[in-house]
N, C-alpha and C positions, 0 to 999 in steps of 0.2 A: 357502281350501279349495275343489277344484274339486267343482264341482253333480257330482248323482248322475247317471249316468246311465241312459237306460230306454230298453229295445228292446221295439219297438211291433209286433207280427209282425201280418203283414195278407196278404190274398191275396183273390184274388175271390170278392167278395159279402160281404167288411168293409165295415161302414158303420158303426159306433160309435169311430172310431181318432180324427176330431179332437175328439170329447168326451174323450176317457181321453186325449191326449193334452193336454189344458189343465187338466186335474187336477191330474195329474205337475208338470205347469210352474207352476202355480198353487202347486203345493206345495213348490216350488223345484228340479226337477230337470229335464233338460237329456234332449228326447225326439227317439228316430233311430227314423223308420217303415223299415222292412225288408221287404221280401217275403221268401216262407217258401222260394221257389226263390231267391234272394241268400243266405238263409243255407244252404242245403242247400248250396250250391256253395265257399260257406268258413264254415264253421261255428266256424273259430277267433277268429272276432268275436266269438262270447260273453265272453270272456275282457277283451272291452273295456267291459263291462255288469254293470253290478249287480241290474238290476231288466227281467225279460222281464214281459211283459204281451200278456193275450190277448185282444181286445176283442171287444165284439158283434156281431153283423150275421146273416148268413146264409153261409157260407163252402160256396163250390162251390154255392149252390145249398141245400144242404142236400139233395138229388136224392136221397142214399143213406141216409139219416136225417140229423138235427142234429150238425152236427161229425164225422160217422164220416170224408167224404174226408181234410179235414185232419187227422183224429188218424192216420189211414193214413200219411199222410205224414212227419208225426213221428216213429212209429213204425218205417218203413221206412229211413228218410236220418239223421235225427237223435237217437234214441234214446239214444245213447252220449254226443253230446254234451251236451245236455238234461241227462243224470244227474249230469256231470261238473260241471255250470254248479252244478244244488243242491248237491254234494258239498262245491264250496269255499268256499259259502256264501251264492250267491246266490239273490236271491226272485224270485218267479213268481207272477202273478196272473192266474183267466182270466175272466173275467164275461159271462154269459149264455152265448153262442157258444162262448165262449172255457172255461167252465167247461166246456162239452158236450164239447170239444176235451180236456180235459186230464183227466177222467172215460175216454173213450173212449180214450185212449192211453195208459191205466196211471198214468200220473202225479199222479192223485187216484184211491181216499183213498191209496195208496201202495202201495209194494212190498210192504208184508203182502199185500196184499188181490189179487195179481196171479195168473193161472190156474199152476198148477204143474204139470198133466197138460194133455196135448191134449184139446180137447173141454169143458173146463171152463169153467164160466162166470163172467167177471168178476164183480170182488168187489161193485160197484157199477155202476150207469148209470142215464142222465135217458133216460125215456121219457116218452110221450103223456100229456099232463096228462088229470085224469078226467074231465073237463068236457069232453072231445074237440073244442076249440076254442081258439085262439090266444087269451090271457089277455093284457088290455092293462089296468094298472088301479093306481095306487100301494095299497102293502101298507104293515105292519107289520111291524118284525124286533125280535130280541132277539137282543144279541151275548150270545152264550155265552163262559166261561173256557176259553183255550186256552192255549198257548205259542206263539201266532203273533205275530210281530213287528207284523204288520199290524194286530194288536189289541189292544194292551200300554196295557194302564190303563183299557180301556173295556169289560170285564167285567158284564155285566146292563143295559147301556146299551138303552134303545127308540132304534130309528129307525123315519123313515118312509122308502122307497125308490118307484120305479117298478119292475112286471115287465112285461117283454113277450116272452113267449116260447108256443110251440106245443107243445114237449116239454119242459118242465120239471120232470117228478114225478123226483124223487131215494129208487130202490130199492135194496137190497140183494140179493144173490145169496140171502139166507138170513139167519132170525133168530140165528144166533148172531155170523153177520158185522156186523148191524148192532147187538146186544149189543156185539161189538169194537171197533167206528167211537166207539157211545156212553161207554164204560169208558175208553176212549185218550185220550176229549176230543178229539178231532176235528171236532168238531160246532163250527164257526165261528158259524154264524146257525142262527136257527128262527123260522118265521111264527109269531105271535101274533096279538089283538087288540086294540083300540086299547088294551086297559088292563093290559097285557102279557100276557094269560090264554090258555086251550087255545083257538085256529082253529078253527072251522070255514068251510066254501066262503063265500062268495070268500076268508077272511083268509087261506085255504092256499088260494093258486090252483087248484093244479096237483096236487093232494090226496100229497104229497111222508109218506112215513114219516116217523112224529116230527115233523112238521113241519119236515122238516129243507129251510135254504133256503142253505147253504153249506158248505166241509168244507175239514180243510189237511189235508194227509200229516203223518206220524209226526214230523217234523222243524219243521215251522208252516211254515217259509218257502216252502210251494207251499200256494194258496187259492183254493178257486174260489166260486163263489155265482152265481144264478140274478138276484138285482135288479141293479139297475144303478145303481151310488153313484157313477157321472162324471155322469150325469146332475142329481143335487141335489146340485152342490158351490154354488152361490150360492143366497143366501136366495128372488131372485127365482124359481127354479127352481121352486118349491113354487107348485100352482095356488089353494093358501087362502090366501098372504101378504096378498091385500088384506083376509081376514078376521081371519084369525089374528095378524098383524101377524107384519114380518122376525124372523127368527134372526141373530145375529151371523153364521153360517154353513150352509152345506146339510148335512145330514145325513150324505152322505157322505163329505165332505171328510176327514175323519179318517184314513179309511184310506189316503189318498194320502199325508197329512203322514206319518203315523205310517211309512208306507213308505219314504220318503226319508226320514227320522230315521234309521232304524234301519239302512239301508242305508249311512250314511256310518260 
């Protein structure tokens, strides 16, 4: 059977793409880095892809907020295709950067949540964590139950992840939007403490509603989240292994396996 394959969209000021990219491979799938102007210019290469991935860094700068250039982008050249790609089935992942990118161009939490009149304001978006300072500091998560494929069998699981992000708080437009986000099961991840209980600062960095710390559209197969699970795919990754002793495996590797699984 041929490996999965996974398109790696990058563009300047990606710096997380050879971590997510030895994930993927790690997990058995078969990774093509792409710039986001090679695909704008033939965007019928998705069609040769199972699995789009949007990795960390700082894209453009970050100059206009977190992700707003490149979600413009998507938004502008690729939009059509993009929809076409989840339509027939494929997944999409975007982490840290990559979440702020797929939040800002509609693509998370989804087409419910997208403006309908001029002037409206999206259904969600990651702004300025409360702490008004760039958060660098491994967290606690709790996978919530969804229908994402990216999470199929690990329902209430603790993990530990890294965050590093400056705009990480994840709001809603309005309480009843995020009533809808929380009722849909959308809710991929949510910071806890170590003993999986309610956050407070630091265990919710970025002080995120609900403690919310990741989300998939209406479909599972588009997911974004704020930590960084390429980062603790090997036990070594973990800064207490000489206390704690190895895990079979890094905390996040799950979600890669589980992606190429379900992708084939």
């Amino acid at each position: 059977m041929a490996a999965v394959r996974v398109l790696l969209l990058r563009t300047a000021g990606t710096n997380c793409d050879a971590e997510t990219a030895f994930a993927f491979e790690k997990s058995g799938a078969t990774v093509t880095p792409v710039h986001v102007r090679a695909l704008a210019e033939n965007p019928a290469q998705l069609s040769e892809y199972s699995i789009l991935a949007l990795p960390g860094g700082f894209s453009y700068g970050d100059d206009l907020g977190s992700g707003v250039v490149l979600a413009n982008e998507l938004i502008q050249r690729l939009e059509e295709p993009l929809r076409q790609f989840i339509d027939r089935g494929g997944m999409a992942i975007g982490i840290c950067n990559g979440f702020q990118v797929l939040v800002k161009s509609g693509l998370l939490p989804g087409v419910p949540y997208r403006p309908k009149t001029a002037g409206e304001a999206p259904g969600a978006t990651l702004t300025h964590n409360d702490s008004l300072r760039f958060e660098d500091r491994w967290i606690w998560l709790r996978v919530e139950k969804t229908n994402s494929p990216f999470l199929e069998g690990v329902a209430g699981k603790l993990i530990t992840l890294p965050v590093a992000h400056g705009e990480g708080k994840f709001v809603t437009r309005d309480s009843g939007t995020l009533q809808k986000i929380e009722g849909a099961g959308q809710v991929a991840f949510r910071y806890t403490n170590a003993a999986g209980g309610a956050p407070s600062y630091p265990e919710n960095p970025n002080g995120s509603q609900n403690a919310i710390a990741g989300v998939v559209d209406e479909t599972g197969r588009v997911m974004g989240l704020m930590p960084h699970p390429e980062r603790h795919v090997l036990p070594l990754h973990h800064p207490r292994w000489t206390r704690e002793g190895l895990k079979e495996e890094g905390d996040g590797l799950f979600l890669f396996k589980n992606a190429v699984k379900n992708a084939k």
